[in-house]
N, CA, C and O atoms as a GROMACS GRO file, in nm:
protein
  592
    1UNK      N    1  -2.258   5.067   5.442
    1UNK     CA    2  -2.144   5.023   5.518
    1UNK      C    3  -2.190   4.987   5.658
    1UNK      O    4  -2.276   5.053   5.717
    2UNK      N    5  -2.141   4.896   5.702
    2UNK     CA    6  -2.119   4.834   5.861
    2UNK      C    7  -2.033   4.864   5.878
    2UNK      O    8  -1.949   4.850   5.789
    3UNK      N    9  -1.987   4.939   6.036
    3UNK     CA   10  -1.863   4.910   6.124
    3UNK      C   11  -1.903   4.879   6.265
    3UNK      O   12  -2.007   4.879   6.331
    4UNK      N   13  -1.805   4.856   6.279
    4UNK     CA   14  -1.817   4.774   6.463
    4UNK      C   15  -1.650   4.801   6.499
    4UNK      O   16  -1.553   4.767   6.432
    5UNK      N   17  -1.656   4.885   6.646
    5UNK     CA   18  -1.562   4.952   6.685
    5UNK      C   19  -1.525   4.819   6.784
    5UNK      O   20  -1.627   4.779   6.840
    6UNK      N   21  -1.424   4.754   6.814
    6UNK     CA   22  -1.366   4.668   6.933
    6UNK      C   23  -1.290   4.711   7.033
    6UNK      O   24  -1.175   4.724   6.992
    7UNK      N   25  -1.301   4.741   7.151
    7UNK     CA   26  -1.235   4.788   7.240
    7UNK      C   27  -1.162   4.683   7.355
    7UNK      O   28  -1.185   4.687   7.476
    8UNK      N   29  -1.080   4.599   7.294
    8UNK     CA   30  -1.038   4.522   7.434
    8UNK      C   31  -0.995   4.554   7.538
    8UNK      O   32  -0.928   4.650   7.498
    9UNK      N   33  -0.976   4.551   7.661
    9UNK     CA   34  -0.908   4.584   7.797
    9UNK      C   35  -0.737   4.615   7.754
    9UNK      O   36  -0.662   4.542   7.689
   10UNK      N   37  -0.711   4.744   7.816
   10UNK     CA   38  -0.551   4.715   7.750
   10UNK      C   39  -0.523   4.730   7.638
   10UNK      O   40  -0.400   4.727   7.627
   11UNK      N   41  -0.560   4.741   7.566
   11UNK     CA   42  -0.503   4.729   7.411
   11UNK      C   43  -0.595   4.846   7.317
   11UNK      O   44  -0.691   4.904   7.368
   12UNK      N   45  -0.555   4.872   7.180
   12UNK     CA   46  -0.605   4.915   7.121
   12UNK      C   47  -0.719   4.935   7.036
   12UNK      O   48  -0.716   4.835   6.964
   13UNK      N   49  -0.835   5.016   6.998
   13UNK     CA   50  -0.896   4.987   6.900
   13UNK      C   51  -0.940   4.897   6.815
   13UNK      O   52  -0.822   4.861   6.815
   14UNK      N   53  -1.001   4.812   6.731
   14UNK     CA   54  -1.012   4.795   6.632
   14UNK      C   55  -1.121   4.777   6.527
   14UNK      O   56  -1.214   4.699   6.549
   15UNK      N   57  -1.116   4.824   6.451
   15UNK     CA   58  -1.248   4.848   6.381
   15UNK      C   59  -1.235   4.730   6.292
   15UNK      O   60  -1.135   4.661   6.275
   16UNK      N   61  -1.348   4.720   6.240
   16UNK     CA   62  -1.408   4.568   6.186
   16UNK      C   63  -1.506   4.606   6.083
   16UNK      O   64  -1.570   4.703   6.122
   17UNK      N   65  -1.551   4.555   5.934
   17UNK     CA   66  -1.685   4.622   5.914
   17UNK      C   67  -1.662   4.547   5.771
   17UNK      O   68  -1.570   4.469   5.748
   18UNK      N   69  -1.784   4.594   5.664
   18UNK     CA   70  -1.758   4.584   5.559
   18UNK      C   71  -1.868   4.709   5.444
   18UNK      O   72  -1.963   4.762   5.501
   19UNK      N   73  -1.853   4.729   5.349
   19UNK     CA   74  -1.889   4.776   5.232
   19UNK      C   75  -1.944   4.752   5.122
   19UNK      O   76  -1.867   4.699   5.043
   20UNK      N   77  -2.080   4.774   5.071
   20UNK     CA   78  -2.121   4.774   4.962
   20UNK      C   79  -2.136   4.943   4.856
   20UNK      O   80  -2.202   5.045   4.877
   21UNK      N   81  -2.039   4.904   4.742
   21UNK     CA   82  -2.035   5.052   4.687
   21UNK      C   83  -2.162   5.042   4.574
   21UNK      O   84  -2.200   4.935   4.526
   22UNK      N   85  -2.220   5.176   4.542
   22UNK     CA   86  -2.297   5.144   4.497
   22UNK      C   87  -2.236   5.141   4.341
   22UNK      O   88  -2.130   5.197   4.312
   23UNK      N   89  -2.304   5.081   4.261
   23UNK     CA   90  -2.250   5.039   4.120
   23UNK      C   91  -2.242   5.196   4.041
   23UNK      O   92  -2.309   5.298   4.055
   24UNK      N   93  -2.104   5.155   3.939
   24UNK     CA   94  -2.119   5.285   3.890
   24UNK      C   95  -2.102   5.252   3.717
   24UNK      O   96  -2.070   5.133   3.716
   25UNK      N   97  -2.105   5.280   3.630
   25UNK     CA   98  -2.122   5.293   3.465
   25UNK      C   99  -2.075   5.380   3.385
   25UNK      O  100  -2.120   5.493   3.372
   26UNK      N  101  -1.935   5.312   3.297
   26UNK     CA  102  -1.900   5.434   3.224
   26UNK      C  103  -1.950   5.411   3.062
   26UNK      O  104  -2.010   5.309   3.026
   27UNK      N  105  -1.925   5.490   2.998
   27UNK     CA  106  -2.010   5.450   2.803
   27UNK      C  107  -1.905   5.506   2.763
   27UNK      O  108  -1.832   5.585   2.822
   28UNK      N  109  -1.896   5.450   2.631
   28UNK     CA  110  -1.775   5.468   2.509
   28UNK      C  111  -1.876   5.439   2.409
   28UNK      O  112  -1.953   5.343   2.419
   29UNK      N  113  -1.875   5.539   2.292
   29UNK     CA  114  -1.992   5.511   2.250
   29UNK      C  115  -2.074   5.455   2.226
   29UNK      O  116  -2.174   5.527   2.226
   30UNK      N  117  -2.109   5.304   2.190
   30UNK     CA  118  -2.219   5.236   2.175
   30UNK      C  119  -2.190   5.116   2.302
   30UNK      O  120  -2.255   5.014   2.323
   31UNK      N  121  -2.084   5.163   2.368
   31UNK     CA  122  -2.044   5.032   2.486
   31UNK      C  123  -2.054   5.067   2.646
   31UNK      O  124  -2.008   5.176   2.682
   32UNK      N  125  -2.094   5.007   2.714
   32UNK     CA  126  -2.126   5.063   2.817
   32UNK      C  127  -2.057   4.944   2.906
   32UNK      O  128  -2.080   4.827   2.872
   33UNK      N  129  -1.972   4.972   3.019
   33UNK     CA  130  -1.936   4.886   3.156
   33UNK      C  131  -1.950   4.918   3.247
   33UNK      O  132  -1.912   5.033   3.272
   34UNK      N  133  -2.025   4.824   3.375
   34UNK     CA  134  -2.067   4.858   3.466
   34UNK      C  135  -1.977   4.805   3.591
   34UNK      O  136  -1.936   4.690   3.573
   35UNK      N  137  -1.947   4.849   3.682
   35UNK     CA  138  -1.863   4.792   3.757
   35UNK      C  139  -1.917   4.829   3.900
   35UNK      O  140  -1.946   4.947   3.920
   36UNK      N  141  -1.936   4.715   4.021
   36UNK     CA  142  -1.944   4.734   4.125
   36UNK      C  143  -1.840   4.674   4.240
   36UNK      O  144  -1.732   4.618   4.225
   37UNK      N  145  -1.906   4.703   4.346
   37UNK     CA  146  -1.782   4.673   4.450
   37UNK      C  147  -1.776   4.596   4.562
   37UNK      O  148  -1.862   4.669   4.611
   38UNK      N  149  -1.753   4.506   4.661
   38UNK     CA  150  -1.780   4.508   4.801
   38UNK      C  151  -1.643   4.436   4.836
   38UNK      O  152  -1.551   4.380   4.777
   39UNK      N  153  -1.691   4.480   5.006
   39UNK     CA  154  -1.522   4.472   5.012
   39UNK      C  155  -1.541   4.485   5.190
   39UNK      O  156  -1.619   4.564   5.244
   40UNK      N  157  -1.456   4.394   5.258
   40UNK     CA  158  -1.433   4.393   5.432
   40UNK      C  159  -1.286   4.461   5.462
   40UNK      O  160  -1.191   4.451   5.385
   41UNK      N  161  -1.284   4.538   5.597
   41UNK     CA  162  -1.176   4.550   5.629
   41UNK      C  163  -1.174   4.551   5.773
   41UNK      O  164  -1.278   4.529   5.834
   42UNK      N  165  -1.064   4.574   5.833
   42UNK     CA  166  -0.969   4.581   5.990
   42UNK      C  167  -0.896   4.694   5.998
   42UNK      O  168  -0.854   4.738   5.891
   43UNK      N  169  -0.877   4.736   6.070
   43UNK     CA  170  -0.847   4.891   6.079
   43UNK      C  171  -0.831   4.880   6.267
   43UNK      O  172  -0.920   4.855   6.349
   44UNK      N  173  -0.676   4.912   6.292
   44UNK     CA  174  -0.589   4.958   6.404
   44UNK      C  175  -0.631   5.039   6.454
   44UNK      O  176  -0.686   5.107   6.367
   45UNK      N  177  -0.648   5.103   6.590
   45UNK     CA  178  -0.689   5.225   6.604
   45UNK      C  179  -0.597   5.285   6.743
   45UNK      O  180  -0.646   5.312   6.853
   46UNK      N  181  -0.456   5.297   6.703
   46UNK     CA  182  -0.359   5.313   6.823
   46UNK      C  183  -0.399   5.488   6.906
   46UNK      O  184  -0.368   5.507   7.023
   47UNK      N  185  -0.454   5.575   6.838
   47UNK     CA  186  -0.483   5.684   6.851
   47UNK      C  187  -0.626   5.709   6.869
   47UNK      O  188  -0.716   5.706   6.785
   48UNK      N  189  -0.632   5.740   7.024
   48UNK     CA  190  -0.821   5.797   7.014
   48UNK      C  191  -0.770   5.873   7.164
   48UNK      O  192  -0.693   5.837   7.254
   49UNK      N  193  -0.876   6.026   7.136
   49UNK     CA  194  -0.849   6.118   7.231
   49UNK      C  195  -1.005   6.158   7.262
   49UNK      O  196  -1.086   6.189   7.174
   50UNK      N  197  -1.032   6.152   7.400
   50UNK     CA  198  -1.156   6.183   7.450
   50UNK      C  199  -1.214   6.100   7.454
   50UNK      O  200  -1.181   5.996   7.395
   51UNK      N  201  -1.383   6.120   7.562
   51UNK     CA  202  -1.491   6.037   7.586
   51UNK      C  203  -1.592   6.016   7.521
   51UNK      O  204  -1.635   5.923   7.452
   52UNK      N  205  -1.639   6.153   7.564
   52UNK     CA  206  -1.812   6.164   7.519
   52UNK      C  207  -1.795   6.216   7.338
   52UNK      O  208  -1.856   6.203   7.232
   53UNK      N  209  -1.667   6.282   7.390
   53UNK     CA  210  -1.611   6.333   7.195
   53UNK      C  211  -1.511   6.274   7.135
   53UNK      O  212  -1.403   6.332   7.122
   54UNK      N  213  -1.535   6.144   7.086
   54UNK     CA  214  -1.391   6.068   7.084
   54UNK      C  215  -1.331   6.094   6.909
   54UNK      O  216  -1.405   6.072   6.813
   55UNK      N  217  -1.157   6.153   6.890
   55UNK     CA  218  -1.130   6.176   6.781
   55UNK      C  219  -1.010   6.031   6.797
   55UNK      O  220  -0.955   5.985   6.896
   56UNK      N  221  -1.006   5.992   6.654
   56UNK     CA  222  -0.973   5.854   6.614
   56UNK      C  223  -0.911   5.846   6.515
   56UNK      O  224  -0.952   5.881   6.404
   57UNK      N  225  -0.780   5.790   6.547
   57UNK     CA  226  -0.700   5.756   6.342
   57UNK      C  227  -0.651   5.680   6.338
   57UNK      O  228  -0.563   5.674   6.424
   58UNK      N  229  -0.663   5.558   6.239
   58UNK     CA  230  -0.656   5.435   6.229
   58UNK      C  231  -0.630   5.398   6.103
   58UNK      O  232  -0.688   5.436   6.002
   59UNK      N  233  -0.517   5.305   6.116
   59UNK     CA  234  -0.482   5.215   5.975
   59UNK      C  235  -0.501   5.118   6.005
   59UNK      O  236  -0.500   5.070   6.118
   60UNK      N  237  -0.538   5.034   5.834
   60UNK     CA  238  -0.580   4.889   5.801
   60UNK      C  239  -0.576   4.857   5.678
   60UNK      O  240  -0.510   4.911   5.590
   61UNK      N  241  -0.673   4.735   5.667
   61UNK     CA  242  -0.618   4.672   5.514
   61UNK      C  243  -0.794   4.651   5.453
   61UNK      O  244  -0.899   4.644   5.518
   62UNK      N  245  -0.779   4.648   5.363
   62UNK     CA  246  -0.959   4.642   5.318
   62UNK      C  247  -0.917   4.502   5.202
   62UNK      O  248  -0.811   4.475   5.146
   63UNK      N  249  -1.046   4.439   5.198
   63UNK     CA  250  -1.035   4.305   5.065
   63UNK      C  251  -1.119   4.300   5.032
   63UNK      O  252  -1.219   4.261   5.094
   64UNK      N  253  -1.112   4.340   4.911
   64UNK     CA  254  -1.304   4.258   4.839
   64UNK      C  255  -1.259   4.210   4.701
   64UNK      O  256  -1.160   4.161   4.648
   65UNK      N  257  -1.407   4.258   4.662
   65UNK     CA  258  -1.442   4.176   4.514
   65UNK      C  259  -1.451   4.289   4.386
   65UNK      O  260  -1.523   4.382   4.423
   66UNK      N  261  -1.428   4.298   4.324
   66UNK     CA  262  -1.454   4.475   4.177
   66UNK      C  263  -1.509   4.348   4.097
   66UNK      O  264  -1.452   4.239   4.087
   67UNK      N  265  -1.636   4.388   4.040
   67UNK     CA  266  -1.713   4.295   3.951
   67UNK      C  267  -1.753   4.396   3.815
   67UNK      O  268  -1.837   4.485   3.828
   68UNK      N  269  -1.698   4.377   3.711
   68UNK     CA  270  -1.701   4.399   3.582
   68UNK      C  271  -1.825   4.362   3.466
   68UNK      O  272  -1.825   4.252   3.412
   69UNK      N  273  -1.898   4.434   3.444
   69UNK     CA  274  -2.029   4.334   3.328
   69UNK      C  275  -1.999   4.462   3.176
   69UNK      O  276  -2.044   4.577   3.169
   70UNK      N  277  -1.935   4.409   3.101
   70UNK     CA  278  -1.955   4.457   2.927
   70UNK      C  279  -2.064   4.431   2.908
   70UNK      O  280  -2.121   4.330   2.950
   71UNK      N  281  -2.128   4.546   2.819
   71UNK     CA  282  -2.284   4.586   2.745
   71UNK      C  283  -2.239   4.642   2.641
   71UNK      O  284  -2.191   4.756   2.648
   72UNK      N  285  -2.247   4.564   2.511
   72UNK     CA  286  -2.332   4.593   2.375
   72UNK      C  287  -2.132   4.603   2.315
   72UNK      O  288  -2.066   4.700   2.275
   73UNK      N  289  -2.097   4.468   2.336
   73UNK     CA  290  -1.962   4.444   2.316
   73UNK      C  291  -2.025   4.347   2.228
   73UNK      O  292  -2.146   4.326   2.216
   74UNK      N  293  -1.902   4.272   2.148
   74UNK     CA  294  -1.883   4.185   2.036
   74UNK      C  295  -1.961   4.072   2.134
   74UNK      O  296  -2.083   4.053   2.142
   75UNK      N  297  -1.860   4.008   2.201
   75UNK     CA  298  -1.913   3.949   2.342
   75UNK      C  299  -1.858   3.999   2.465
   75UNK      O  300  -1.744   4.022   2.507
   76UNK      N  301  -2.010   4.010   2.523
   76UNK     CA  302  -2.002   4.056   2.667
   76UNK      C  303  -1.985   3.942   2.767
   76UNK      O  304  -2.025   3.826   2.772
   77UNK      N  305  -1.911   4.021   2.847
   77UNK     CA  306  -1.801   3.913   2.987
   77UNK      C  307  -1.870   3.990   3.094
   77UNK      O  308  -1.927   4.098   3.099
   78UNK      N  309  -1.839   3.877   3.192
   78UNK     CA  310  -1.861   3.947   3.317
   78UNK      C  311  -1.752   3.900   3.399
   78UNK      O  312  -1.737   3.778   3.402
   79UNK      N  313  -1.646   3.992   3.487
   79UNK     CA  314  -1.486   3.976   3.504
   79UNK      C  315  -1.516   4.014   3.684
   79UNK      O  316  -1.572   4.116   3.726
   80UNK      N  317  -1.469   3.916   3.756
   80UNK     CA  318  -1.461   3.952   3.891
   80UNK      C  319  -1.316   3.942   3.913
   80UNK      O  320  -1.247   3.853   3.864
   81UNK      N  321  -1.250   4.091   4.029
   81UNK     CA  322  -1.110   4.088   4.041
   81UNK      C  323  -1.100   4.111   4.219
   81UNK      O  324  -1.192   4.160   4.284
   82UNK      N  325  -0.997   4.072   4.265
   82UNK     CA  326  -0.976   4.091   4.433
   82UNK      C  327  -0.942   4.188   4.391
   82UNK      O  328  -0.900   4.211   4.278
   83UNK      N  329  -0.961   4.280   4.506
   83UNK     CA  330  -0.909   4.373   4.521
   83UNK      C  331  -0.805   4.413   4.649
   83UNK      O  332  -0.882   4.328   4.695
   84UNK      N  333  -0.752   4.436   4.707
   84UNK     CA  334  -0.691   4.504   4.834
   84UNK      C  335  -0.617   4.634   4.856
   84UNK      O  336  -0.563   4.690   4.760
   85UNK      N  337  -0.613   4.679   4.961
   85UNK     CA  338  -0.537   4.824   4.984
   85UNK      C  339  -0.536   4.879   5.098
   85UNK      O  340  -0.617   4.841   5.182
   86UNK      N  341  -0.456   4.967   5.123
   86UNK     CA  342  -0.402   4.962   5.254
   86UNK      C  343  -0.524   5.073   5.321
   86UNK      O  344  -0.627   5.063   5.253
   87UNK      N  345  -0.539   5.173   5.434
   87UNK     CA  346  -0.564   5.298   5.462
   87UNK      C  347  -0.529   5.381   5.582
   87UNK      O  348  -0.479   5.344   5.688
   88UNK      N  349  -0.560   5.483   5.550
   88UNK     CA  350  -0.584   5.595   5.725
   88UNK      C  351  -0.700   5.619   5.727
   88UNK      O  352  -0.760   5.630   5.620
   89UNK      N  353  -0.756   5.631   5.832
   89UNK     CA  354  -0.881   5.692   5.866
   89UNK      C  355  -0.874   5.802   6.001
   89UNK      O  356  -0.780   5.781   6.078
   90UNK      N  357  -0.941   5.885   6.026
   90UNK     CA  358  -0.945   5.980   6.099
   90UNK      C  359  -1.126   6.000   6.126
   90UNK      O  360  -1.214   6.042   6.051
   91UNK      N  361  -1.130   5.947   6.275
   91UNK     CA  362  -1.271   5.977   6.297
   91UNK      C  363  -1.298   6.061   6.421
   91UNK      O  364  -1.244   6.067   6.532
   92UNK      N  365  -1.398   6.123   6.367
   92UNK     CA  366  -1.465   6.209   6.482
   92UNK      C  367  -1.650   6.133   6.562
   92UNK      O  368  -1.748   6.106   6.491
   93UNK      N  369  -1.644   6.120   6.699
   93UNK     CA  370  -1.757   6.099   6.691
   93UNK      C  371  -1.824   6.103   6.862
   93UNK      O  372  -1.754   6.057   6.953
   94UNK      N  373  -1.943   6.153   6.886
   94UNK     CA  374  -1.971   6.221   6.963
   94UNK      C  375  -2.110   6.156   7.046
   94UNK      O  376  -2.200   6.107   6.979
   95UNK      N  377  -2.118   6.160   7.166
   95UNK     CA  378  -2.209   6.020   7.204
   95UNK      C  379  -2.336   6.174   7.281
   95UNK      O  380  -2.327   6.258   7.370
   96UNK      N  381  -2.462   6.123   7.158
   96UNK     CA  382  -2.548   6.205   7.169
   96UNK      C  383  -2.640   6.153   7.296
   96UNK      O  384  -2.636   6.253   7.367
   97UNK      N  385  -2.702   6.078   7.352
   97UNK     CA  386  -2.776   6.058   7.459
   97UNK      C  387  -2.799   5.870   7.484
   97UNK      O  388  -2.848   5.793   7.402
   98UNK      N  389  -2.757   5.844   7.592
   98UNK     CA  390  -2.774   5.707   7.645
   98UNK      C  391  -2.661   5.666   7.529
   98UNK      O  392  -2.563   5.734   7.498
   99UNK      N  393  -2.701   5.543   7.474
   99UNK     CA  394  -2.568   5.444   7.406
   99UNK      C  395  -2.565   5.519   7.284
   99UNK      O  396  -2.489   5.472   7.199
  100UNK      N  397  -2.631   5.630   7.248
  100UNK     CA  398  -2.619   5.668   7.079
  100UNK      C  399  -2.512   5.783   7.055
  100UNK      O  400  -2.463   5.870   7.128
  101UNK      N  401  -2.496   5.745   6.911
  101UNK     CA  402  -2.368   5.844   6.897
  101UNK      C  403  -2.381   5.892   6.738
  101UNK      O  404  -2.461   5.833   6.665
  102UNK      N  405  -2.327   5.966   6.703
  102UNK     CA  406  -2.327   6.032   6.573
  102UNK      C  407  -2.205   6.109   6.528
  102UNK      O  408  -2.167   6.209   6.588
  103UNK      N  409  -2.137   6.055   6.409
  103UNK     CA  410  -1.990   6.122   6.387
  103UNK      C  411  -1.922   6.113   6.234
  103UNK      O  412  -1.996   6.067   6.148
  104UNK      N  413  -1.839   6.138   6.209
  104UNK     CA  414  -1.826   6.078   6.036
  104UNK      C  415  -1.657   6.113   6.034
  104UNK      O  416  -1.597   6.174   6.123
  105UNK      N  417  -1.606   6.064   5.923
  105UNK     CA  418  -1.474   6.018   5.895
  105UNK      C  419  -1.452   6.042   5.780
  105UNK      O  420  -1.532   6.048   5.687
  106UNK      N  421  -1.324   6.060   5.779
  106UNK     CA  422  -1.250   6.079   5.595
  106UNK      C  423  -1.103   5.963   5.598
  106UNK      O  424  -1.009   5.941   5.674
  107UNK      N  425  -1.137   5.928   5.511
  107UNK     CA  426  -1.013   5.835   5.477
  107UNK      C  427  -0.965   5.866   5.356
  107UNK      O  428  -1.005   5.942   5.268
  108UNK      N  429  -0.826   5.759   5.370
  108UNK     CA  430  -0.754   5.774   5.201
  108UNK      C  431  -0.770   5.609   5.200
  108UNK      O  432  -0.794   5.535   5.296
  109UNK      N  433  -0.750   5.576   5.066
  109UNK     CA  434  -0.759   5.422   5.056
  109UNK      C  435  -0.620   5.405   4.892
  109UNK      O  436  -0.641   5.439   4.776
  110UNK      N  437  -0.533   5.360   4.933
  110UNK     CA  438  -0.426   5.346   4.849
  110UNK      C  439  -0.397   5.146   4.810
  110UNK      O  440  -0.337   5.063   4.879
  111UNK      N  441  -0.471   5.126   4.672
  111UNK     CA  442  -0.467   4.983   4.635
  111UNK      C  443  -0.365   4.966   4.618
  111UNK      O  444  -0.282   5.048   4.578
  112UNK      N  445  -0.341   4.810   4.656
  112UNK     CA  446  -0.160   4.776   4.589
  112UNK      C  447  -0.184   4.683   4.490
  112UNK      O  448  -0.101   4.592   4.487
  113UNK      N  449  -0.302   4.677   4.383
  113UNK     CA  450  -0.253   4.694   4.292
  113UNK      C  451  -0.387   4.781   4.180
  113UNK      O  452  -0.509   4.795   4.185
  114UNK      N  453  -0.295   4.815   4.104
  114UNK     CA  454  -0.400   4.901   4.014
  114UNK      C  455  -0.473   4.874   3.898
  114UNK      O  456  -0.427   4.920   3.794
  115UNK      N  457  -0.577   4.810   3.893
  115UNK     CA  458  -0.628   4.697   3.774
  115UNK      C  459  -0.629   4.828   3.677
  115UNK      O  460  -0.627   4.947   3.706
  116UNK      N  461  -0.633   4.765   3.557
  116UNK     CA  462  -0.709   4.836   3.403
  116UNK      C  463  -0.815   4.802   3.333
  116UNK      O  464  -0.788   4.898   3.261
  117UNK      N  465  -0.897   4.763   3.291
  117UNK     CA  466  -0.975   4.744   3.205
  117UNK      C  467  -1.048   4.788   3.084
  117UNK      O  468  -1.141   4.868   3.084
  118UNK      N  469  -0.990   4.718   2.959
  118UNK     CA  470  -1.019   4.769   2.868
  118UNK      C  471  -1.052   4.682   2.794
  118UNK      O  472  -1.010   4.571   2.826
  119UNK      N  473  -1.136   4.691   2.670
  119UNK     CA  474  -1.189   4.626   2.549
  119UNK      C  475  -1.062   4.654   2.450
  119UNK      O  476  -0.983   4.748   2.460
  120UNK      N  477  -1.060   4.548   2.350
  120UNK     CA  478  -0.991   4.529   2.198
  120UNK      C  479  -1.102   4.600   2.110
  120UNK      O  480  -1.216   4.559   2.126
  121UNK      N  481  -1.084   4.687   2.032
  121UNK     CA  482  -1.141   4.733   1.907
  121UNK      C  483  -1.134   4.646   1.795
  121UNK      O  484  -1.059   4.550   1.808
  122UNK      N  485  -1.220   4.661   1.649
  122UNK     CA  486  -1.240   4.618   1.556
  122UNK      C  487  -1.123   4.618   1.478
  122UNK      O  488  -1.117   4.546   1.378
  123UNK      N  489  -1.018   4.698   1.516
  123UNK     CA  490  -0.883   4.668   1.452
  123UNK      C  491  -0.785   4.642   1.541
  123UNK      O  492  -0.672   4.689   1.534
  124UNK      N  493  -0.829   4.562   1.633
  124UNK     CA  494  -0.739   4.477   1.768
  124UNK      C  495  -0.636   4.508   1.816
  124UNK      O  496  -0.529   4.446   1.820
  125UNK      N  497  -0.682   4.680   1.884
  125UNK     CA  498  -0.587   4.743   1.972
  125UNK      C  499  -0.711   4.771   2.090
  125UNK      O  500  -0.833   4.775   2.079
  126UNK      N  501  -0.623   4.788   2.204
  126UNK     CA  502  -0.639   4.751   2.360
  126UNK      C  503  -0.676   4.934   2.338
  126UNK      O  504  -0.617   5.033   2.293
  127UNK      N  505  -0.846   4.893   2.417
  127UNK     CA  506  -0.893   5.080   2.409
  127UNK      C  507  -0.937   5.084   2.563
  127UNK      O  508  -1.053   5.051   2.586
  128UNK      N  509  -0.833   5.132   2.695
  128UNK     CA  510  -0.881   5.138   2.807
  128UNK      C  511  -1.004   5.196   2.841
  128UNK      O  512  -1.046   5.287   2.769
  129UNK      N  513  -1.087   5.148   2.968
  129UNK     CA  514  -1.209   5.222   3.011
  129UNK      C  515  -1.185   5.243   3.103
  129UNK      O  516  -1.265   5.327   3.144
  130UNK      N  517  -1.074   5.205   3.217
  130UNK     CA  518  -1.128   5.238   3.342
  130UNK      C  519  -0.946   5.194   3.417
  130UNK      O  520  -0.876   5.102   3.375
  131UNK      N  521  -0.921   5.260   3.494
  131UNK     CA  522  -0.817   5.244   3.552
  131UNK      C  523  -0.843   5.291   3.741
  131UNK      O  524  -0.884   5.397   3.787
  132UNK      N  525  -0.801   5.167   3.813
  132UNK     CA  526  -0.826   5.217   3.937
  132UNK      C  527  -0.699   5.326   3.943
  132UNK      O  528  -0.587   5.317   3.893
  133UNK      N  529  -0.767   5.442   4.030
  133UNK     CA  530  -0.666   5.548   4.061
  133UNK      C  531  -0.579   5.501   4.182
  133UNK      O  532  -0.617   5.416   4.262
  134UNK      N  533  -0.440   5.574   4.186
  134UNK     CA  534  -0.349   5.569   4.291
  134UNK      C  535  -0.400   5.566   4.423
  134UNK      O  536  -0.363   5.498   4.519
  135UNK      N  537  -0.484   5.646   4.414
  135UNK     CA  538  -0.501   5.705   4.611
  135UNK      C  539  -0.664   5.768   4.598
  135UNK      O  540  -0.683   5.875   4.540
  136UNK      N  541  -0.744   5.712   4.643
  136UNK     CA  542  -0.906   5.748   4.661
  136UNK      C  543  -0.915   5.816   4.809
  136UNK      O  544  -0.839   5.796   4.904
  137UNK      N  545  -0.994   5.877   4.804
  137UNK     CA  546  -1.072   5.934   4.918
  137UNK      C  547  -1.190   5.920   4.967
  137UNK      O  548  -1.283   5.960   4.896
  138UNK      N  549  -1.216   5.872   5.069
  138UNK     CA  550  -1.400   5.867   5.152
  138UNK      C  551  -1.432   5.991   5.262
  138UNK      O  552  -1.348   6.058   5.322
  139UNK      N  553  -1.560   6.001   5.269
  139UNK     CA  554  -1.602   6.101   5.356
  139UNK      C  555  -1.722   5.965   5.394
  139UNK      O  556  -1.773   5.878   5.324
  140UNK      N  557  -1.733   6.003   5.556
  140UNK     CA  558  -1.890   5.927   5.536
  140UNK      C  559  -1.930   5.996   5.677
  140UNK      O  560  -1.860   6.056   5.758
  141UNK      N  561  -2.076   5.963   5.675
  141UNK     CA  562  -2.135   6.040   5.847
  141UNK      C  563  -2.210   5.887   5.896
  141UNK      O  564  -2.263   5.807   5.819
  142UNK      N  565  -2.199   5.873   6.050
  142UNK     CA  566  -2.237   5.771   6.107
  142UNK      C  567  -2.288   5.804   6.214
  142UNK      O  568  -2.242   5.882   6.298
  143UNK      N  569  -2.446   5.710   6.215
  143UNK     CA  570  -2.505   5.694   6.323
  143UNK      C  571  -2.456   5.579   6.425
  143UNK      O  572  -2.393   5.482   6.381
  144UNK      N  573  -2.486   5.591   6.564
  144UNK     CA  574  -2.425   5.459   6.607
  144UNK      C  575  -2.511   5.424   6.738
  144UNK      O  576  -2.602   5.494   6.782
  145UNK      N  577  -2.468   5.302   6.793
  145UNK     CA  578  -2.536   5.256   6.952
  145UNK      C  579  -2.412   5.230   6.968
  145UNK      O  580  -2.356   5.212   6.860
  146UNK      N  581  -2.319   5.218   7.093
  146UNK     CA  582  -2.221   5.194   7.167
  146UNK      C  583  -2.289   5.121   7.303
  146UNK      O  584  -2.360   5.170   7.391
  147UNK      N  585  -2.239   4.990   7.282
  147UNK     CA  586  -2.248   4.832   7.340
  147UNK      C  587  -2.133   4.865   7.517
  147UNK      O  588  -2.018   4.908   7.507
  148UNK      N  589  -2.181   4.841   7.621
  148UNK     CA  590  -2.054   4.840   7.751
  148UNK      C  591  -1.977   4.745   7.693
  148UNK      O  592  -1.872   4.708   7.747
   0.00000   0.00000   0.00000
């Protein structure tokens, strides 16, 4: 992940950045789908308390790409879907010496909409693999330089 914090004169926050998730793979017995992710977002940041220890909570909107590849299907597809969804974030982060800083964050990330994906079986009923969930959660820890 990239972020980049924006601080205009007057005004609020805003964070900027984007995401690469790393790919993940589920199997059904002889079938395997792999699905990865990337994805940019913007993120508000009307709330930040302190200097040298700055705590931060911020909503925004995230957009990317969910990329789909079937293995050892009748025929294998490869399915790219947008994705979007809203979030909060809550950051902590603490400016260790000269421009550097070090801090980490938990978010919720709630999609508006919730893909499915599933294969047809040999007797051509719909056998789901994968359903995005309602409401995800991130943790992450960040190193940083802070720009005047």
């Amino acid at each position: 992940m990239i972020r980049a914090r924006l601080t205009p004169p007057r005004f609020f926050s805003l964070d900027v950045g984007g995401a690469v998730w790393a790919p993940n793979e589920t199997t059904t017995g002889a079938f395997t789908t792999r699905f990865s992710w990337g994805e940019g977002f913007v993120s508000a940041c009307p709330v930040s308390i302190g200097s040298a220890t700055r705590l931060s909570a911020c909503a925004g909107a995230r957009l990317g790409a969910l990329r789909v590849n079937g293995i050892g299907f009748g025929v294998d597809r490869t399915d790219e879907r947008l994705t979007a969804g809203v979030t909060l974030d809550v950051r902590l982060v603490r400016r260790l010496f000269g421009p550097f800083t070090a801090g980490g964050g938990l978010g919720l990330i709630a999609p508006l909409v919730r893909d499915t994906f599933y294969y047809i079986d040999a007797q051509g009923r719909d056998r789901e693999v994968f359903q995005m969930a309602p409401l995800a959660g991130t943790a992450d820890v960040l190193l940083g330089v802070d720009f005047p």
